[in-house]
C-alpha positions as CSV (number, residue, x, y, z in Angstrom):
1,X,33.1,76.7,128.3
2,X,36.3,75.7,126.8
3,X,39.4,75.7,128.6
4,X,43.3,76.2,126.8
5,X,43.9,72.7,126.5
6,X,40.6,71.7,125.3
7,X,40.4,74.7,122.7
8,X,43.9,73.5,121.1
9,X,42.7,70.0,121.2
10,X,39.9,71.4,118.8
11,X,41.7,73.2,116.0
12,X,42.3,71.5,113.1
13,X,43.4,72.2,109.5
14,X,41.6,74.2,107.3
15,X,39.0,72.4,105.0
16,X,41.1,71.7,101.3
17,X,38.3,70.9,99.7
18,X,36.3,74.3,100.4
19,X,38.9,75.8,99.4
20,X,39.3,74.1,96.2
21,X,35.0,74.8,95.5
22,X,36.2,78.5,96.6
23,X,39.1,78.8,94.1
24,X,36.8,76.8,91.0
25,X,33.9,79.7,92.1
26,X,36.5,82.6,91.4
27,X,37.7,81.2,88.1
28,X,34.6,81.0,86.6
29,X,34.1,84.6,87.2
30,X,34.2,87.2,84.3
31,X,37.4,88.5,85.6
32,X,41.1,88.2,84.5
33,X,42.1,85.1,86.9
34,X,43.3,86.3,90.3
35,X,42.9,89.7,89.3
36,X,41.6,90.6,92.8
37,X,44.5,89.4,94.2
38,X,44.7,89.3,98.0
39,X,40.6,90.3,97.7
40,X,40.4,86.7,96.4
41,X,42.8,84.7,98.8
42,X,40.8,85.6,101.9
43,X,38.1,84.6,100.4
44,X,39.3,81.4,99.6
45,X,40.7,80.9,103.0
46,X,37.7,81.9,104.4
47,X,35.5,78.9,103.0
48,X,38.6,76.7,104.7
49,X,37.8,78.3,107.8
50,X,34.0,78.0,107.4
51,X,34.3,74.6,106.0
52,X,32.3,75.7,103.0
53,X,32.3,77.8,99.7
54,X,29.2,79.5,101.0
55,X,30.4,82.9,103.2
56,X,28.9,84.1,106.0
57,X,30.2,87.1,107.3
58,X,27.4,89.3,107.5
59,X,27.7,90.2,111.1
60,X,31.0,91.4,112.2
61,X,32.6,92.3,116.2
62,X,35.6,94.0,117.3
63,X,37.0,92.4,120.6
64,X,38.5,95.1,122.3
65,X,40.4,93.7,125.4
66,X,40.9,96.7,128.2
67,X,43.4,96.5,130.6
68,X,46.8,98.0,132.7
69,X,50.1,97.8,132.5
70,X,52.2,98.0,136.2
71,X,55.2,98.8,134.3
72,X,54.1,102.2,133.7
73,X,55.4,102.7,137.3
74,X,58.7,103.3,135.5
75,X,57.9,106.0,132.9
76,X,57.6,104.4,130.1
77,X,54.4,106.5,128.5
78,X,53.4,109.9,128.2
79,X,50.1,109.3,129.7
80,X,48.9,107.8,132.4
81,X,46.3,104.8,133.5
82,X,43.2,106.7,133.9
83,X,43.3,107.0,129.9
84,X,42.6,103.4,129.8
85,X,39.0,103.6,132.1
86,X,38.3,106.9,129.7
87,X,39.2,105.4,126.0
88,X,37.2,102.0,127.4
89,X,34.4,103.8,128.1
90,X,34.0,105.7,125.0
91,X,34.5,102.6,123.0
92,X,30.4,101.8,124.7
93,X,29.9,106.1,124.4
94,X,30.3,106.0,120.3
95,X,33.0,108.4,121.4
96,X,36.3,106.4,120.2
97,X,38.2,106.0,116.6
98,X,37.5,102.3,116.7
99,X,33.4,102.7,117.8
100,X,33.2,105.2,115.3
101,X,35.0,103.0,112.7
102,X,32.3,100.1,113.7
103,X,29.2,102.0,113.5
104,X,30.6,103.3,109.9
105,X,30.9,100.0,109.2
106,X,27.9,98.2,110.8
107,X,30.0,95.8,112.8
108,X,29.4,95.8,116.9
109,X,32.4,96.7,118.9
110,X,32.6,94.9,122.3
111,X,35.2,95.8,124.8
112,X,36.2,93.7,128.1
113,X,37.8,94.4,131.2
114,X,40.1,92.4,131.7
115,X,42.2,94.0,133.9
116,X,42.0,97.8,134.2
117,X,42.8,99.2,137.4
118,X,39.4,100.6,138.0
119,X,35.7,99.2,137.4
120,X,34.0,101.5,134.9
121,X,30.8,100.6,132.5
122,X,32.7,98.3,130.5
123,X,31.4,94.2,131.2
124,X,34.4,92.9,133.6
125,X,36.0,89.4,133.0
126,X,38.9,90.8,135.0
127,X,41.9,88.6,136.2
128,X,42.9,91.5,138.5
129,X,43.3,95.0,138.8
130,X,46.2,95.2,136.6
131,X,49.5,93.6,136.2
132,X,52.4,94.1,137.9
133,X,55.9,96.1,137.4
134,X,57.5,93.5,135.1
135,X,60.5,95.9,135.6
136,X,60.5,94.0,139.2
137,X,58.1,91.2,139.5
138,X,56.5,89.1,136.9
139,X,53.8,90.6,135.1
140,X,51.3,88.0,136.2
141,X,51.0,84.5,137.2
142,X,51.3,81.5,135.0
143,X,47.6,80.6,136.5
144,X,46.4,84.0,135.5
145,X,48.3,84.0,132.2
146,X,45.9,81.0,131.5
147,X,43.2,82.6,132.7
148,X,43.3,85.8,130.6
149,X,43.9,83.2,127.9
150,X,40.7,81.7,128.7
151,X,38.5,85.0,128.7
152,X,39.5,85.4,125.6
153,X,38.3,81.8,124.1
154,X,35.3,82.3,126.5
155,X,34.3,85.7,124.5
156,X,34.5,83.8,121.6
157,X,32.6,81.1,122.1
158,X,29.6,83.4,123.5
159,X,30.0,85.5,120.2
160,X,30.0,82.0,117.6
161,X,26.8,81.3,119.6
162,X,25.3,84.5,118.9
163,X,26.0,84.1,114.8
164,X,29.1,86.2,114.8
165,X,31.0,85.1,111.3
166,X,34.1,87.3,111.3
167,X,35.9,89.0,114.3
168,X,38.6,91.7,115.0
169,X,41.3,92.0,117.8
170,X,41.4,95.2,119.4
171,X,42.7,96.5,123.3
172,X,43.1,99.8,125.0
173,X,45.6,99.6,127.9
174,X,48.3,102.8,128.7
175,X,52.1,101.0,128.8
176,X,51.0,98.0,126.2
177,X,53.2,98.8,123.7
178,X,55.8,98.0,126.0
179,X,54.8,94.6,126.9
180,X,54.3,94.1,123.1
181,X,58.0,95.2,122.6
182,X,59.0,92.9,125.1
183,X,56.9,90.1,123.9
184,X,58.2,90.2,120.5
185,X,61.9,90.8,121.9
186,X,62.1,87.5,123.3
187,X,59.9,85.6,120.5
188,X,61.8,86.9,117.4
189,X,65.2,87.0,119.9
190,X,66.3,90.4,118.9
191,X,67.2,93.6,120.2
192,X,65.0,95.5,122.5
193,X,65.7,98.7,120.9
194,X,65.1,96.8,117.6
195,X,61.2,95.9,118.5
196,X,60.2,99.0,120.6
197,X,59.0,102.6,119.5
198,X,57.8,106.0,120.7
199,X,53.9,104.3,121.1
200,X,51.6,106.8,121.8
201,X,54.4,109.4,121.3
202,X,57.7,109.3,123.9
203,X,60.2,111.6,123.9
204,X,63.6,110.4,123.6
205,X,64.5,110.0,127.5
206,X,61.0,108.2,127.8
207,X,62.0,105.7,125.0
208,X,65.2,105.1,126.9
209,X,63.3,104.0,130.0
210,X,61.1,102.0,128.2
211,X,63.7,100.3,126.5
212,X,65.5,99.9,129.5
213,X,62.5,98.8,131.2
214,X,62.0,95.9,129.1
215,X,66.0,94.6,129.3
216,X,65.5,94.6,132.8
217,X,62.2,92.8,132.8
218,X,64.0,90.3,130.1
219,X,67.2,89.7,131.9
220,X,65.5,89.3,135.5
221,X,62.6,86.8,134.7
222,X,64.3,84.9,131.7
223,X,60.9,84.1,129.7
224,X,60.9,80.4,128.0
225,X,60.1,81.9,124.3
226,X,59.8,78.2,123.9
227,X,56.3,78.6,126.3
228,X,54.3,81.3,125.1
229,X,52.2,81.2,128.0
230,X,55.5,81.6,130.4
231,X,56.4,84.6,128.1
232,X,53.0,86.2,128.5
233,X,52.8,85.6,132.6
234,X,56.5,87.5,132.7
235,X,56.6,90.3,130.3
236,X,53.0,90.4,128.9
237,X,49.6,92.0,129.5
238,X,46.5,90.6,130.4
239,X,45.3,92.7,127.0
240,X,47.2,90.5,124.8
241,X,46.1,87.2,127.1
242,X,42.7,88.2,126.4
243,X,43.6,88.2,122.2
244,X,45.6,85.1,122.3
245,X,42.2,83.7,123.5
246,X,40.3,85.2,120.4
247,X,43.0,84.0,118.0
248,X,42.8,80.1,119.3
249,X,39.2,80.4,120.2
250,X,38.1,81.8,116.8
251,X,40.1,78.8,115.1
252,X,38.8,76.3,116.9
253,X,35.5,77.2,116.5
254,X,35.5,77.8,113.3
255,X,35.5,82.1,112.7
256,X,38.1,84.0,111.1
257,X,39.9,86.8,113.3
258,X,41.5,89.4,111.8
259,X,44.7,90.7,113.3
260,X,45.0,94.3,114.0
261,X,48.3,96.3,114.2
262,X,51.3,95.8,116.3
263,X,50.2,94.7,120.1
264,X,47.3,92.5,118.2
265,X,50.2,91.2,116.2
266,X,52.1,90.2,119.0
267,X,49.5,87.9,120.4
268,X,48.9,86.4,117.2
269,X,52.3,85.1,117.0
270,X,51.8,84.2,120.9
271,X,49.0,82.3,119.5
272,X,50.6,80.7,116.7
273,X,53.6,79.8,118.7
274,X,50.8,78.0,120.9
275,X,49.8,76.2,118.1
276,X,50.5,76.4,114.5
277,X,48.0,75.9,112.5
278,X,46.1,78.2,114.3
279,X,47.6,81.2,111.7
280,X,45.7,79.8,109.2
281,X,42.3,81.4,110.6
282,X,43.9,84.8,111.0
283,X,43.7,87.7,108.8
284,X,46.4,90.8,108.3
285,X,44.6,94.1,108.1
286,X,47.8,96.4,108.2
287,X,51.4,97.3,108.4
288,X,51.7,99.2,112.3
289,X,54.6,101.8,112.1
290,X,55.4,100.3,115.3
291,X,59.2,98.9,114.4
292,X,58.7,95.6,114.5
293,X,55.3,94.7,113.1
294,X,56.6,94.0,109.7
295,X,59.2,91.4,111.4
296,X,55.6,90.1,113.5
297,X,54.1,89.7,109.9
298,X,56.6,88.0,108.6
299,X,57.0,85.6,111.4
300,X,53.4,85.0,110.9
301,X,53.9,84.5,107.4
302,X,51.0,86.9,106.4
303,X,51.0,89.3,103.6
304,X,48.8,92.9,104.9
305,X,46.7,94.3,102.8
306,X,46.5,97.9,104.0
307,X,49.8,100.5,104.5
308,X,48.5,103.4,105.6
309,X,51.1,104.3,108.3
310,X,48.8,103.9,111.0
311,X,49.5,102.8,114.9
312,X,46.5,104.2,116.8
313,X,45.6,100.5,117.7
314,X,41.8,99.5,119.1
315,X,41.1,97.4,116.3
316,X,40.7,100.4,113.8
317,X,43.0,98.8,111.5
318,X,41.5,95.7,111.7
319,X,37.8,97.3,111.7
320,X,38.8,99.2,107.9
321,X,39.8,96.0,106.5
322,X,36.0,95.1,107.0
323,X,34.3,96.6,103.9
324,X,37.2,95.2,101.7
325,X,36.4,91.8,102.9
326,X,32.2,93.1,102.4
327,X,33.3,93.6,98.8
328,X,35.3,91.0,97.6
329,X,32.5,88.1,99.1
330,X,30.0,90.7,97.1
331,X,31.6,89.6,94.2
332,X,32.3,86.1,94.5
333,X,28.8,85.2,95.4
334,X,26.8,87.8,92.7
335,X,29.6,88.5,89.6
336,X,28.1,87.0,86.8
337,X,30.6,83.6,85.2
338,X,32.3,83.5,81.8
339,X,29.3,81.1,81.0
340,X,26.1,83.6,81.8
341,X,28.1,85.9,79.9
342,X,28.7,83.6,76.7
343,X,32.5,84.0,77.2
344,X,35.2,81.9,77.0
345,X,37.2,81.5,80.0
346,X,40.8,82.9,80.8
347,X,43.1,80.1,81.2
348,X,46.0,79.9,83.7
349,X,49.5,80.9,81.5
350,X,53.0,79.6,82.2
Protein backbone atom coordinates (compact mmCIF):
# COMPACT_ATOMS: atom_id res chain seq x y z
CA UNK A 1 0.00 0.00 0.00
CA UNK A 2 1.04 3.53 -0.67
CA UNK A 3 2.22 5.65 1.93
CA UNK A 4 1.86 9.94 1.81
CA UNK A 5 5.17 10.51 0.49
CA UNK A 6 5.14 7.79 -2.07
CA UNK A 7 1.44 8.75 -3.23
CA UNK A 8 2.75 12.49 -3.98
CA UNK A 9 5.78 11.19 -5.53
CA UNK A 10 3.23 9.55 -8.09
CA UNK A 11 0.99 12.32 -9.29
CA UNK A 12 1.77 13.85 -12.23
CA UNK A 13 0.20 16.32 -14.76
CA UNK A 14 -2.76 15.56 -16.56
CA UNK A 15 -2.21 13.85 -20.06
CA UNK A 16 -2.36 17.13 -22.85
CA UNK A 17 -2.68 15.09 -25.47
CA UNK A 18 -5.99 13.20 -24.27
CA UNK A 19 -7.21 16.05 -23.76
CA UNK A 20 -6.52 17.52 -27.04
CA UNK A 21 -8.15 13.78 -28.76
CA UNK A 22 -11.10 14.73 -26.09
CA UNK A 23 -11.63 18.37 -27.23
CA UNK A 24 -11.18 17.23 -31.40
CA UNK A 25 -14.02 14.31 -30.41
CA UNK A 26 -16.48 17.10 -29.05
CA UNK A 27 -16.03 19.34 -32.03
CA UNK A 28 -16.79 17.02 -34.45
CA UNK A 29 -20.11 16.52 -32.81
CA UNK A 30 -23.40 17.83 -34.35
CA UNK A 31 -23.64 20.42 -31.77
CA UNK A 32 -23.08 24.23 -31.62
CA UNK A 33 -19.25 24.17 -30.26
CA UNK A 34 -19.01 24.04 -26.48
CA UNK A 35 -22.60 24.21 -26.25
CA UNK A 36 -22.56 21.76 -23.27
CA UNK A 37 -20.49 23.91 -21.52
CA UNK A 38 -19.16 22.69 -18.20
CA UNK A 39 -20.88 19.06 -19.43
CA UNK A 40 -18.07 19.12 -21.97
CA UNK A 41 -15.00 20.33 -19.78
CA UNK A 42 -15.16 17.44 -17.38
CA UNK A 43 -15.23 15.38 -20.02
CA UNK A 44 -12.29 16.62 -21.46
CA UNK A 45 -10.50 16.62 -18.16
CA UNK A 46 -11.51 13.42 -17.54
CA UNK A 47 -9.55 11.68 -20.58
CA UNK A 48 -6.43 13.85 -18.92
CA UNK A 49 -7.08 12.07 -15.81
CA UNK A 50 -7.56 8.69 -17.58
CA UNK A 51 -4.84 9.29 -19.89
CA UNK A 52 -7.14 8.56 -22.84
CA UNK A 53 -10.11 9.85 -24.90
CA UNK A 54 -11.92 6.60 -24.15
CA UNK A 55 -14.14 7.09 -20.68
CA UNK A 56 -14.69 4.74 -18.29
CA UNK A 57 -16.80 5.66 -15.60
CA UNK A 58 -19.31 3.12 -15.56
CA UNK A 59 -18.91 2.09 -12.00
CA UNK A 60 -19.11 4.84 -9.52
CA UNK A 61 -18.40 4.83 -5.19
CA UNK A 62 -19.09 7.36 -2.62
CA UNK A 63 -16.36 7.37 0.13
CA UNK A 64 -18.03 8.23 3.05
CA UNK A 65 -15.40 8.84 5.90
CA UNK A 66 -17.25 8.41 9.56
CA UNK A 67 -15.84 9.80 12.47
CA UNK A 68 -15.97 12.24 15.93
CA UNK A 69 -15.17 15.40 16.79
CA UNK A 70 -13.82 15.94 20.73
CA UNK A 71 -14.68 19.56 20.34
CA UNK A 72 -18.25 18.88 20.67
CA UNK A 73 -17.29 18.81 24.42
CA UNK A 74 -17.82 22.60 24.19
CA UNK A 75 -21.34 22.93 22.59
CA UNK A 76 -20.76 23.61 19.48
CA UNK A 77 -23.85 21.31 17.76
CA UNK A 78 -27.25 20.76 18.40
CA UNK A 79 -26.84 17.04 18.44
CA UNK A 80 -24.82 14.84 19.87
CA UNK A 81 -22.15 11.87 18.94
CA UNK A 82 -24.28 9.00 18.93
CA UNK A 83 -25.85 10.52 15.55
CA UNK A 84 -22.63 9.73 13.94
CA UNK A 85 -22.71 5.55 14.87
CA UNK A 86 -26.74 5.98 13.68
CA UNK A 87 -26.29 8.12 10.20
CA UNK A 88 -23.08 5.57 9.60
CA UNK A 89 -25.04 2.77 9.93
CA UNK A 90 -27.90 3.63 7.80
CA UNK A 91 -25.46 4.66 5.10
CA UNK A 92 -25.00 0.24 5.00
CA UNK A 93 -29.17 0.06 6.05
CA UNK A 94 -30.26 1.96 2.57
CA UNK A 95 -31.69 4.22 5.29
CA UNK A 96 -29.58 7.60 4.59
CA UNK A 97 -29.99 10.70 1.91
CA UNK A 98 -26.70 9.79 0.43
CA UNK A 99 -27.44 5.60 0.17
CA UNK A 100 -30.60 6.48 -1.14
CA UNK A 101 -29.02 8.95 -3.63
CA UNK A 102 -26.48 5.98 -4.70
CA UNK A 103 -28.96 3.27 -5.16
CA UNK A 104 -30.97 6.01 -7.40
CA UNK A 105 -28.04 6.33 -9.06
CA UNK A 106 -26.43 2.83 -9.33
CA UNK A 107 -23.21 3.96 -7.77
CA UNK A 108 -22.04 1.86 -4.34
CA UNK A 109 -21.70 3.91 -1.33
CA UNK A 110 -18.91 2.76 1.06
CA UNK A 111 -18.50 4.29 4.39
CA UNK A 112 -15.32 3.87 6.90
CA UNK A 113 -14.71 4.28 10.41
CA UNK A 114 -12.28 6.12 10.84
CA UNK A 115 -12.66 7.28 14.06
CA UNK A 116 -16.18 7.27 15.56
CA UNK A 117 -16.33 6.90 19.16
CA UNK A 118 -18.03 3.63 19.04
CA UNK A 119 -17.60 0.27 16.86
CA UNK A 120 -20.80 -0.25 14.89
CA UNK A 121 -21.31 -2.38 11.46
CA UNK A 122 -19.50 0.05 9.49
CA UNK A 123 -15.64 -1.70 8.19
CA UNK A 124 -13.16 0.11 10.80
CA UNK A 125 -9.82 1.62 9.55
CA UNK A 126 -9.99 3.65 12.76
CA UNK A 127 -7.00 5.94 14.00
CA UNK A 128 -8.73 6.18 17.36
CA UNK A 129 -11.88 6.58 18.99
CA UNK A 130 -12.18 10.11 18.16
CA UNK A 131 -10.21 13.24 18.33
CA UNK A 132 -9.67 15.30 20.87
CA UNK A 133 -11.05 18.88 22.29
CA UNK A 134 -9.02 21.10 19.89
CA UNK A 135 -10.60 23.83 22.16
CA UNK A 136 -7.67 22.34 24.62
CA UNK A 137 -5.38 19.83 23.13
CA UNK A 138 -4.55 19.20 19.51
CA UNK A 139 -6.99 17.52 17.61
CA UNK A 140 -4.76 14.58 16.86
CA UNK A 141 -1.16 13.70 16.40
CA UNK A 142 0.97 14.63 13.48
CA UNK A 143 1.62 10.61 13.28
CA UNK A 144 -2.12 10.10 13.23
CA UNK A 145 -2.82 13.03 10.97
CA UNK A 146 -0.60 10.97 8.47
CA UNK A 147 -2.27 8.04 9.25
CA UNK A 148 -5.90 9.13 8.53
CA UNK A 149 -4.23 10.52 5.43
CA UNK A 150 -3.11 7.19 4.57
CA UNK A 151 -6.59 5.31 5.05
CA UNK A 152 -7.80 7.45 2.82
CA UNK A 153 -5.09 6.69 -0.18
CA UNK A 154 -5.40 3.00 1.13
CA UNK A 155 -9.31 3.03 0.29
CA UNK A 156 -8.47 4.15 -2.91
CA UNK A 157 -6.08 2.07 -4.02
CA UNK A 158 -8.33 -1.11 -3.02
CA UNK A 159 -11.32 0.59 -4.97
CA UNK A 160 -8.86 1.40 -8.45
CA UNK A 161 -8.15 -2.35 -8.11
CA UNK A 162 -11.62 -3.36 -8.02
CA UNK A 163 -12.36 -1.15 -11.53
CA UNK A 164 -13.85 1.87 -9.76
CA UNK A 165 -13.53 4.84 -12.58
CA UNK A 166 -15.05 7.85 -10.80
CA UNK A 167 -15.30 8.50 -6.96
CA UNK A 168 -17.09 10.82 -4.50
CA UNK A 169 -16.01 12.39 -1.09
CA UNK A 170 -18.53 12.01 1.56
CA UNK A 171 -18.27 11.91 5.82
CA UNK A 172 -20.75 11.83 8.66
CA UNK A 173 -19.19 12.97 11.95
CA UNK A 174 -21.41 15.36 14.65
CA UNK A 175 -19.00 18.82 15.31
CA UNK A 176 -17.25 18.60 11.59
CA UNK A 177 -18.36 21.58 10.43
CA UNK A 178 -16.39 23.12 12.98
CA UNK A 179 -13.18 21.61 12.27
CA UNK A 180 -13.93 22.51 8.58
CA UNK A 181 -14.48 26.24 9.74
CA UNK A 182 -11.36 26.08 11.44
CA UNK A 183 -9.50 24.45 8.68
CA UNK A 184 -10.43 26.96 6.21
CA UNK A 185 -9.90 29.91 8.82
CA UNK A 186 -6.32 29.39 8.89
CA UNK A 187 -5.86 28.22 5.09
CA UNK A 188 -7.71 31.21 3.48
CA UNK A 189 -6.40 33.49 6.81
CA UNK A 190 -9.66 35.08 7.49
CA UNK A 191 -12.04 35.56 10.10
CA UNK A 192 -13.56 32.80 12.09
CA UNK A 193 -16.87 34.19 12.00
CA UNK A 194 -16.28 34.78 8.32
CA UNK A 195 -15.83 30.79 7.51
CA UNK A 196 -18.27 29.22 10.11
CA UNK A 197 -22.18 28.76 10.07
CA UNK A 198 -25.14 27.37 11.92
CA UNK A 199 -24.19 23.45 10.41
CA UNK A 200 -26.72 21.20 11.11
CA UNK A 201 -28.80 24.15 12.58
CA UNK A 202 -27.25 26.24 15.82
CA UNK A 203 -28.96 28.69 17.53
CA UNK A 204 -27.29 31.91 17.95
CA UNK A 205 -25.58 31.31 21.48
CA UNK A 206 -24.43 27.81 19.95
CA UNK A 207 -22.76 29.63 16.91
CA UNK A 208 -21.02 31.89 19.47
CA UNK A 209 -19.42 28.87 21.12
CA UNK A 210 -18.50 27.40 18.15
CA UNK A 211 -17.01 30.42 16.87
CA UNK A 212 -15.30 30.85 19.90
CA UNK A 213 -14.29 27.48 20.03
CA UNK A 214 -12.33 27.56 17.03
CA UNK A 215 -10.34 31.19 18.00
CA UNK A 216 -9.33 29.42 20.91
CA UNK A 217 -8.27 26.20 19.14
CA UNK A 218 -6.48 28.70 16.53
CA UNK A 219 -4.75 30.98 18.87
CA UNK A 220 -3.56 28.05 21.34
CA UNK A 221 -1.99 25.58 18.83
CA UNK A 222 -0.88 28.16 16.04
CA UNK A 223 -1.37 25.70 12.94
CA UNK A 224 1.54 26.07 10.11
CA UNK A 225 -1.16 26.79 7.08
CA UNK A 226 2.08 26.52 5.40
CA UNK A 227 1.85 22.41 6.48
CA UNK A 228 -1.43 21.16 5.74
CA UNK A 229 -0.77 18.09 7.57
CA UNK A 230 0.18 20.23 10.89
CA UNK A 231 -3.21 22.12 10.25
CA UNK A 232 -5.13 18.96 10.01
CA UNK A 233 -3.36 17.15 13.32
CA UNK A 234 -4.45 20.73 15.31
CA UNK A 235 -7.75 21.82 14.31
CA UNK A 236 -8.97 18.99 11.89
CA UNK A 237 -10.87 15.70 11.86
CA UNK A 238 -9.87 12.41 11.18
CA UNK A 239 -13.12 12.70 8.53
CA UNK A 240 -11.37 15.10 6.46
CA UNK A 241 -7.81 13.12 6.89
CA UNK A 242 -9.50 10.25 5.59
CA UNK A 243 -10.71 12.63 2.17
CA UNK A 244 -7.45 14.23 1.84
CA UNK A 245 -6.34 10.60 1.18
CA UNK A 246 -9.03 10.02 -1.54
CA UNK A 247 -8.22 13.36 -3.21
CA UNK A 248 -4.18 12.55 -3.53
CA UNK A 249 -4.86 8.83 -3.78
CA UNK A 250 -7.43 9.18 -6.62
CA UNK A 251 -4.81 11.50 -8.53
CA UNK A 252 -2.17 9.48 -8.25
CA UNK A 253 -3.72 6.63 -9.39
CA UNK A 254 -5.32 7.87 -12.01
CA UNK A 255 -9.52 8.28 -10.96
CA UNK A 256 -11.25 11.39 -10.82
CA UNK A 257 -12.88 12.39 -7.33
CA UNK A 258 -15.47 14.64 -7.16
CA UNK A 259 -15.60 17.07 -4.33
CA UNK A 260 -18.76 17.36 -2.32
CA UNK A 261 -19.90 20.38 -0.33
CA UNK A 262 -18.25 22.36 2.31
CA UNK A 263 -16.21 19.92 4.87
CA UNK A 264 -15.30 17.75 1.46
CA UNK A 265 -14.19 21.17 0.16
CA UNK A 266 -12.05 21.85 2.90
CA UNK A 267 -9.90 18.70 2.45
CA UNK A 268 -9.68 19.30 -1.08
CA UNK A 269 -7.86 22.45 -0.65
CA UNK A 270 -5.85 20.52 2.30
CA UNK A 271 -5.07 18.29 -0.56
CA UNK A 272 -4.19 20.74 -3.00
CA UNK A 273 -2.15 22.71 -0.64
CA UNK A 274 -0.31 19.23 -0.22
CA UNK A 275 0.29 19.24 -3.70
CA UNK A 276 -0.88 21.20 -6.56
CA UNK A 277 -1.49 19.64 -9.33
CA UNK A 278 -3.45 17.35 -7.54
CA UNK A 279 -6.74 19.85 -8.20
CA UNK A 280 -6.59 18.91 -11.48
CA UNK A 281 -8.23 15.39 -10.83
CA UNK A 282 -11.01 16.85 -8.75
CA UNK A 283 -14.46 17.65 -9.70
CA UNK A 284 -17.04 20.53 -8.13
CA UNK A 285 -20.47 19.06 -7.71
CA UNK A 286 -22.05 22.14 -5.77
CA UNK A 287 -22.07 25.49 -4.08
CA UNK A 288 -22.67 24.40 0.10
CA UNK A 289 -24.56 27.32 1.79
CA UNK A 290 -22.05 26.83 4.39
CA UNK A 291 -20.34 30.58 4.30
CA UNK A 292 -17.27 29.88 3.02
CA UNK A 293 -17.53 27.19 0.38
CA UNK A 294 -17.65 29.60 -2.42
CA UNK A 295 -14.25 31.31 -1.03
CA UNK A 296 -13.06 27.05 -0.82
CA UNK A 297 -14.06 27.05 -4.62
CA UNK A 298 -12.46 29.74 -5.48
CA UNK A 299 -9.30 28.89 -3.78
CA UNK A 300 -9.55 25.72 -5.62
CA UNK A 301 -10.04 27.50 -8.74
CA UNK A 302 -13.14 25.30 -9.61
CA UNK A 303 -16.22 26.41 -11.27
CA UNK A 304 -19.56 24.06 -9.56
CA UNK A 305 -21.95 22.97 -11.55
CA UNK A 306 -24.98 22.57 -9.26
CA UNK A 307 -26.60 25.59 -6.88
CA UNK A 308 -29.20 24.16 -5.24
CA UNK A 309 -28.69 25.66 -1.75
CA UNK A 310 -27.89 22.46 -0.25
CA UNK A 311 -25.58 21.59 2.98
CA UNK A 312 -26.85 18.20 4.12
CA UNK A 313 -23.21 16.80 3.31
CA UNK A 314 -22.49 12.71 2.97
CA UNK A 315 -21.63 12.98 -0.51
CA UNK A 316 -25.22 13.71 -1.70
CA UNK A 317 -24.05 16.66 -3.59
CA UNK A 318 -21.38 15.01 -5.03
CA UNK A 319 -23.53 11.68 -5.67
CA UNK A 320 -26.29 14.13 -7.92
CA UNK A 321 -23.58 15.33 -9.96
CA UNK A 322 -23.27 11.56 -11.17
CA UNK A 323 -26.02 11.23 -13.87
CA UNK A 324 -24.83 14.67 -15.35
CA UNK A 325 -21.48 13.27 -15.75
CA UNK A 326 -23.57 9.67 -17.14
CA UNK A 327 -24.97 12.07 -19.71
CA UNK A 328 -22.52 14.20 -20.99
CA UNK A 329 -19.94 10.85 -21.70
CA UNK A 330 -23.39 9.42 -23.33
CA UNK A 331 -23.02 11.98 -25.73
CA UNK A 332 -19.54 12.27 -26.51
CA UNK A 333 -19.02 8.71 -27.18
CA UNK A 334 -22.69 7.91 -29.20
CA UNK A 335 -23.75 11.71 -30.77
CA UNK A 336 -23.53 11.29 -34.23
CA UNK A 337 -20.45 14.03 -36.06
CA UNK A 338 -21.11 16.79 -38.52
CA UNK A 339 -19.65 14.23 -41.04
CA UNK A 340 -22.31 11.10 -40.50
CA UNK A 341 -24.72 13.77 -40.73
CA UNK A 342 -23.45 15.43 -44.09
CA UNK A 343 -22.97 18.75 -42.31
CA UNK A 344 -20.60 21.25 -42.35
CA UNK A 345 -18.98 21.90 -39.19
CA UNK A 346 -19.32 25.02 -36.82
CA UNK A 347 -16.24 26.87 -36.75
CA UNK A 348 -14.72 28.60 -33.64
CA UNK A 349 -15.65 32.76 -34.04
CA UNK A 350 -13.61 35.71 -32.83
Amino acid sequence: MLTLKETLGKIKPLDDSSMEAARKRWDSIAHPLHSLGLMEDLVVQMAGIGRSQEIHIEKKALVSMCADNGVVEEGVTQSGQEITAIVAENFLKNQATSSLFCKQTGSDLIPIDIGMVTDTIVPKRKVAYGTKNMAKEPAMTYEQAVQAIEVGIQVTEELKEKGYGLLATGEMGIGNTTTSSAMAAVFLDQPVEAMTGRGAGLSSAGLDKKIWAIETAIQKHRPDPADPVDVLAKVGGFDIGGMMGVFLGGAALGIPVVIDGFISCVAALAAARLCPTAKDYMIASHVSQEPAAQMLLDALEKDAFLHGHMRLGEGTGAVALFPLLDMAVDVYEKMSTFCDNDMEEYKPLD
